[in-house]
N, C-alpha and C positions, 0 to 999 in steps of 0.2 A: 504494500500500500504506500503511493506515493505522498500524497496528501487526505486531510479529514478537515470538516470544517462541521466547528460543534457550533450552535446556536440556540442561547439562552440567553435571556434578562437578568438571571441571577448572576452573578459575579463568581459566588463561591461554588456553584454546581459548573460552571465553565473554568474553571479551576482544574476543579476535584477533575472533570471530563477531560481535561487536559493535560493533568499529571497521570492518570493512568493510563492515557493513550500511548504517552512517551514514553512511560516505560514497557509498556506492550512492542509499539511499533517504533522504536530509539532512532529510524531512519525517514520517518515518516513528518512531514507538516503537519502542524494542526494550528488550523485557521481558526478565529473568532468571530463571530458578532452575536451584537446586544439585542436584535430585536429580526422579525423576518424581512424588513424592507433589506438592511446592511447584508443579510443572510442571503437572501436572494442576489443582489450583486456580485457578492465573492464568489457564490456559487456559478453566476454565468462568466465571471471573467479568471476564477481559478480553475476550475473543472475541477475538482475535488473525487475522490476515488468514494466517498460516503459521508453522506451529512448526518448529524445527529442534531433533530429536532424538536426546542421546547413548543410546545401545544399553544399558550397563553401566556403573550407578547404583547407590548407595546407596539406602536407605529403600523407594524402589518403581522398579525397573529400567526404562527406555526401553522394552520391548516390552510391559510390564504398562499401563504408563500411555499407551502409545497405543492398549489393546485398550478399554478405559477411556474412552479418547477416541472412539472408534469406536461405543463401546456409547451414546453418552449424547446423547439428542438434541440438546444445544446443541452439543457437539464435534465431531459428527460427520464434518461437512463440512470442518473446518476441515485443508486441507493441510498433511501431517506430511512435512519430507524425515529421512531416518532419519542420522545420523552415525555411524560406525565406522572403527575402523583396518580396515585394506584386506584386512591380512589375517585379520582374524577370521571364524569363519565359524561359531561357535558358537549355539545353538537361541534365547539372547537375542536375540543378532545377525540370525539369520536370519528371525525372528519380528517383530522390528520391521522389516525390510526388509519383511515379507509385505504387511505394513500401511499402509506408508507409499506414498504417493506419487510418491517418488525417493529416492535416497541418494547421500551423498556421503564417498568413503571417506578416511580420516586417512593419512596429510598431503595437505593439498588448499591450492590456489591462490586468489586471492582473485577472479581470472575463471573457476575449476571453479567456487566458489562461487555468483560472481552469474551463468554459465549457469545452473546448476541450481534456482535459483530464479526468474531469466526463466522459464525452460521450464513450472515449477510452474505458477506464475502466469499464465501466458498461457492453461496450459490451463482452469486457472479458472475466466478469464475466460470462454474459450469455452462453459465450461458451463453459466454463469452466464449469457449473452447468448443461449441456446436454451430 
């Protein structure tokens, strides 16, 4: 994985998502932004190997900016896992789950984490090698 680009409004959950990425993938970027509008940019001007997306955002919400992403030939492809607390289950929430690839719900472990991104990735791959 060449680059990742996590997107959340929290600070310290793009942290946390950021220190365990590096040390999973120690060769790998990991991009930020604070909100989906920033998230959606990097994402059409970095191509990013896999977004990890907060649900319920400021400026443009987690399930706007991945229909967005879905919509746009460069982004299309690009695997979204959706982030939320576990228990929400709100039409934000349940919209970017729609779209997304996987999700992973808050408070998560940093092996929930890198399963759920092996998993992403592998299948990817798969798709990608057919």
């Amino acid at each position: 994985m060449k680059a990742v680009l996590v997107v959340d409004d929290n600070t310290a959950v793009r942290m946390v998502l950021t220190d365990i990425l590096t040390m999973a993938y120690p060769t790998a970027r990991v991009l930020q932004a604070e909100n989906g509008a920033d998230g959606l940019a990097l994402a059409q001007a970095e191509q990013p190997d896999l977004v990890l997306m907060d649900a319920e955002m400021p400026v443009l919400d987690g399930f706007a900016a991945a229909k967005k992403m879905r919509q746009a030939h460069e982004t299309k492809s690009i695997p979204i896992i959706a982030i939320s607390s576990g228990a929400s289950n709100n039409e934000l929430v349940t919209g970017l789950r729609s779209l997304a690839d996987s999700s992973l719900p808050k408070p998560f472990t940093a092996d929930d984490l890198f399963q759920t991104v092996s998993r992403v990735m592998s299948r990817r791959t798969m798709v990608l090698s057919h």
